[in-house]
Structure formats: structure tokens, C-alpha cells
C-alpha positions in Angstrom: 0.0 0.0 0.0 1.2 3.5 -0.8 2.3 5.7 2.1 0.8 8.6 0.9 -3.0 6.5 2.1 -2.8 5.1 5.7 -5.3 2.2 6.9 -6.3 0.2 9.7 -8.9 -2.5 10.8 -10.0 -2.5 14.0 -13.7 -4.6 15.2 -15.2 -4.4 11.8 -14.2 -0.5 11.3 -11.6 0.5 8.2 -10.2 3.6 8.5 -8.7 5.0 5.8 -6.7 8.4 6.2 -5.2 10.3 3.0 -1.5 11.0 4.2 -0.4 14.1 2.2 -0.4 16.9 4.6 1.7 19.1 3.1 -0.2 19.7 0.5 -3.6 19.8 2.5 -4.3 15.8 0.9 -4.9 17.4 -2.7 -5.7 14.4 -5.2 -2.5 13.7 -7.2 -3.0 11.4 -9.3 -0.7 8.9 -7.1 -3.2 9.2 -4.4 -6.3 9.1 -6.3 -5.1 5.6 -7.5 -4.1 4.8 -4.0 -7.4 5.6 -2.6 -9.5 4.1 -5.7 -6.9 0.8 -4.7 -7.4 0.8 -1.3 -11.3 1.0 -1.2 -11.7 -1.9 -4.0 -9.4 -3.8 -1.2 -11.3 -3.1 1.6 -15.0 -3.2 0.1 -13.8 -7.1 -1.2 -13.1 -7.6 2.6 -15.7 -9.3 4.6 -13.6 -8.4 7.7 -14.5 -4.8 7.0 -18.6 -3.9 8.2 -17.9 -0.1 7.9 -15.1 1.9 6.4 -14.3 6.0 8.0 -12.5 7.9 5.5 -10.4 11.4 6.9 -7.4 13.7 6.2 -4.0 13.5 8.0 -3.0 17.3 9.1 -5.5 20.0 9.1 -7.4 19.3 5.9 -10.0 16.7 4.8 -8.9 17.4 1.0 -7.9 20.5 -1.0 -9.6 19.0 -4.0 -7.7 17.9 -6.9 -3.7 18.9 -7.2 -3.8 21.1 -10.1 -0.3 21.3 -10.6 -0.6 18.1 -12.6 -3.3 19.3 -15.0 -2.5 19.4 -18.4 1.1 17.2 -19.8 1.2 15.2 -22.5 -1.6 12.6 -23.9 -0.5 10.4 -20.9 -0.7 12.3 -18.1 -4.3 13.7 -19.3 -4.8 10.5 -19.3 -4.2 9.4 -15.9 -5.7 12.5 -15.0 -8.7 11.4 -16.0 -8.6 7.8 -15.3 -7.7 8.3 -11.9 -10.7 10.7 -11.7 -13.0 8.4 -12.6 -12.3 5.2 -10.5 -11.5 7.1 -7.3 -15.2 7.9 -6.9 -16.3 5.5 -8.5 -14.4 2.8 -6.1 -16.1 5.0 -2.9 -19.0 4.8 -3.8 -19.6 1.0 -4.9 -17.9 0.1 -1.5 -20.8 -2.4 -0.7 -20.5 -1.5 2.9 -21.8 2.2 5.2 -19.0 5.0 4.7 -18.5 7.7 7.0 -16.2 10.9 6.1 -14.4 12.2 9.2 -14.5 15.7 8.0 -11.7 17.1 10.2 -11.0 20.2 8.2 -11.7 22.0 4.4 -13.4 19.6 2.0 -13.2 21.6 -1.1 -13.8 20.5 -5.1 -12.9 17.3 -5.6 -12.2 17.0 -1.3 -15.6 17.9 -1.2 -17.1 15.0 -4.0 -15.1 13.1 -1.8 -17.2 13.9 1.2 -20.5 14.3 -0.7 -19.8 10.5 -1.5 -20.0 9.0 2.0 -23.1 7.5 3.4 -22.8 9.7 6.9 -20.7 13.1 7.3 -19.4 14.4 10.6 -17.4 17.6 10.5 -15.0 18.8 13.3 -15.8 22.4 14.2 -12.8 23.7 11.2 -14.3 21.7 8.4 -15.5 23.4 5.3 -17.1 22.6 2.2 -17.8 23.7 -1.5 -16.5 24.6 -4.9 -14.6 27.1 -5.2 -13.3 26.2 -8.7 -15.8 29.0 -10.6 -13.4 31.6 -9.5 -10.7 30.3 -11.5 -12.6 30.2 -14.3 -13.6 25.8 -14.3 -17.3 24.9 -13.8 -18.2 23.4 -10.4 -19.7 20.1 -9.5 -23.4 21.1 -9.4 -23.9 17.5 -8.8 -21.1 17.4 -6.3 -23.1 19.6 -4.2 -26.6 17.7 -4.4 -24.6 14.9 -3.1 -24.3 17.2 -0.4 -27.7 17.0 0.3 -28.9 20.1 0.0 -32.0 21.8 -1.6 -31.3 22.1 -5.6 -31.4 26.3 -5.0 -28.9 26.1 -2.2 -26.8 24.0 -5.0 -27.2 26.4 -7.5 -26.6 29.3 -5.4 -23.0 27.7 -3.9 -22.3 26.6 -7.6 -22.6 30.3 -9.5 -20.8 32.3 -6.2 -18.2 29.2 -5.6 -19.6 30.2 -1.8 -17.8 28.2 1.1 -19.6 27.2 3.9 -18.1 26.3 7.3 -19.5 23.5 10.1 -22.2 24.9 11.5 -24.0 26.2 8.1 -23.1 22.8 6.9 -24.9 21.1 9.9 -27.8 23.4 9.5 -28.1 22.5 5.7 -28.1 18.9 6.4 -25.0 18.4 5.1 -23.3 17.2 7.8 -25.0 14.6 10.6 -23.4 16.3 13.1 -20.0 18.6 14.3 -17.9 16.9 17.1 -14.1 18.3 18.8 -12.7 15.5 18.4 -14.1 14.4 14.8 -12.5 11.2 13.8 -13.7 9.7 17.7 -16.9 10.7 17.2 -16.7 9.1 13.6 -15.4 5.9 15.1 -18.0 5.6 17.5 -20.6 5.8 14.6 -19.3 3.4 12.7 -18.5 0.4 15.5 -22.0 1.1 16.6 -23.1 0.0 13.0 -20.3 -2.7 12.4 -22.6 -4.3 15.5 -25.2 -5.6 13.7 -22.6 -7.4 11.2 -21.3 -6.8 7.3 -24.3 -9.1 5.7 -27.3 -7.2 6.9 -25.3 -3.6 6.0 -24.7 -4.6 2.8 -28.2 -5.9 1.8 -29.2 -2.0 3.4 -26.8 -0.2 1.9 -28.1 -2.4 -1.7 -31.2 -1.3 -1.3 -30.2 2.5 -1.1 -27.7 2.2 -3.7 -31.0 0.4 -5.7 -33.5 3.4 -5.0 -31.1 5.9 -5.8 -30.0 7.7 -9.3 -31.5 11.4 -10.4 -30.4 14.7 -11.2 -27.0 14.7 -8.9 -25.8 11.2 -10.8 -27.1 12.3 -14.2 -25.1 15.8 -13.4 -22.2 14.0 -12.0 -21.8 12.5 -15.4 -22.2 15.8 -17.3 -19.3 16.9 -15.2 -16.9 13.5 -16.1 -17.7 14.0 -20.2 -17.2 18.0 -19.9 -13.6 16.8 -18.0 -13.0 14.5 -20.8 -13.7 16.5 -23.6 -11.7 19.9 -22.1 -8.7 16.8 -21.4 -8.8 15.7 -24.9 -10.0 18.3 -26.9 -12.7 15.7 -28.3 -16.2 18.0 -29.8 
């Protein structure tokens, strides 16, 4: 396993922790494929009943490390391959998720967040997309992942507005804001792992069954805009 993602098992409960905290855990492409790695791993685990996802140092995630943007064919390439399976592997982890939100969450850190079943936020956390005032388009469907009304959405999506903790908690993006965040995340999770990895998967089916609408159908928007601007394709 790469060093730049740490993870442990402990009475049903994977945590996984992105270890790049000089760079606030921005998604290189070396850690998005460590990530996308590490949660195939542990969601083909029947050891693991919950998995807790969080941020060494003071961020969550910066969102993606745009320093690699652009290169040659290759690099776009990774770029974009890397994209795809890191949130793709998160969310088809058959298993609850819980983001430890222990500090900014922001573009793709937020995605990240938006992803997990259950978000708890320590009282520093922040989340949004910021990426309209550099001149990218946002994840509109980011944000309904969020769970937030589709004007609230809209509104964070054209001003590229941040919000800290306790808007968050009072938009219902975040369960709840704890001190000691990644505790309090831990507790959530062995309290599920209790009723066993069979009976969490056939609930977390179900959801996964009943779900799909405008944030998925945007969220793909988003990934063939990405591809075309990496490519040049249309």
C-alpha cells in the first residue's frame, strides 16, 4: 500500500486516512489511484462492516492537485482515469462509509465527502467549490450529493460560496459537528459494524437500488465535460 493513504482495521471498522499533509491531501493522481486501490481492497473484505474515511494534518482534501493538470496525452490521461475510478471505487464500497470531515473539503475533497453515506465535520471543516473563480465549472452534482435543496446548489455553484461547520450542519450536510471528529466518527461506525457486514450490505443495496437522479445524471455531465476539455474531443 502507498504511504501517501494510511489504513487500519480495527472490530469491523476501516479507516482509511489520506496521508499528504503538506499539500492539505490534494488528489494527485498517485493518491487518487491509492485511494480508488485501497477501497476496492477493503470493500472485497468481509472483515471490513464499515469503512471511516479522513485527512492527515488539518485538511480533509484541498480538492484535486492542479499542478498536474495538463502534460502530455498520458498524463491527461491518468488524470482522467484516476478521476474516474477514485469515486467510483467510494461509492460501490458495498458496505456504510463515513467521512471524518476534520478540516476544508473543497472541489474534488468535497465530491469526496459528498460520496459517504454519513458526514461528521469537526468544528474547522469546510465545504464547496470554489473552482468558478478560477474560471472551471463546479460540481453542481457534487453539491446535491451534499444534500442540499437544488437552489442552495445552485446558489453555492454560480458564487463558488464556502460554507463552514455549522452552516453545513444546519443544511443537512453534515450529521453532526464533534471536537474530536475522527472519535466521534469511530463511535458511529463500530456502533453499525454491530449488527454485522451481511445485513449492512443488503441495506446499503437497497439504497444504492432506489437511488440515481439529477445529482448522478449531473455528476456524469461533469466527467464527459472533463474529458472533452482533457482531450480536446467535440
Amino acid at each position: 500500500m502507498s504511504e501517501l493513504v494510511l489504513s487500519s482495521l480495527a472490530g469491523g471498522v476501516a479507516t482509511v486516512t489520506m496521508n499528504r499533509p503538506d499539500k492539505r491531501n490534494a488528489l494527485s493522481i498517485e493518491l487518487r489511484r491509492a485511494l480508488a486501490e485501497e477501497f476496492e481492497r477493503l470493500g472485497a473484505d468481509d472483515a471490513v462492516s464499515v469503512l471511516v474515511l479522513t485527512g492527515a494534518g488539518s485538511a480533509f482534501c484541498a480538492g484535486m492537485d492542479r499542478t498536474q493538470f495538463g502534460g502530455d496525452e498520458a498524463n491527461r490521461r491518468a488524470l482522467y482515469e484516476t478521476s474516474t475510478r477514485l469515486y467510483e471505487a467510494l461509492g460501490t464500497v458495498p458496505v456504510p462509509t463515513i467521512a471524518a470531515v476534520n478540516g476544508p473539503a473543497l472541489g474534488g475533497g468535497s465530491v469526496l465527502a459528498a460520496v459517504c453515506d454519513v458526514r461528521i465535520a469537526s468544528p474547522s471543516a469546510m465545504f464547496g467549490h470554489p473552482e468558478i473563480t478560477f474560471g472551471v465549472p463546479p460540481s453542481y452534482g457534487g453539491l446535491l450529493l451534499l444534500g442540499v435543496t437544488d437552489q442552495v446548489a445552485r446558489e453555492m455553484a454560480f458564487t463558488g460560496r464556502i460554507v463552514g461547520a455549522e452552516e453545513a450542519l444546519a443544511l443537512g450536510i453534515v450529521r453532526e459537528v464533534a471536537d474530536d471528529v475522527l472519535a466521534r466518527a469511530t463511535a458511529r461506525a463500530t456502533d453499525m459494524a454491530t449488527h454485522g457486514r451481511r445485513v449492512l450490505e443488503q441495506t446499503k443495496r437497497i439504497m444504492t437500488e432506489a437511488g440515481g437522479g439529477v445529482a448522478e445524471r449531473a455528476w456524469d455531465a461533469e466527467m464527459a465535460l472533463f474529458r472533452s476539455v482533457l482531450f480536446k474531443e467535440g
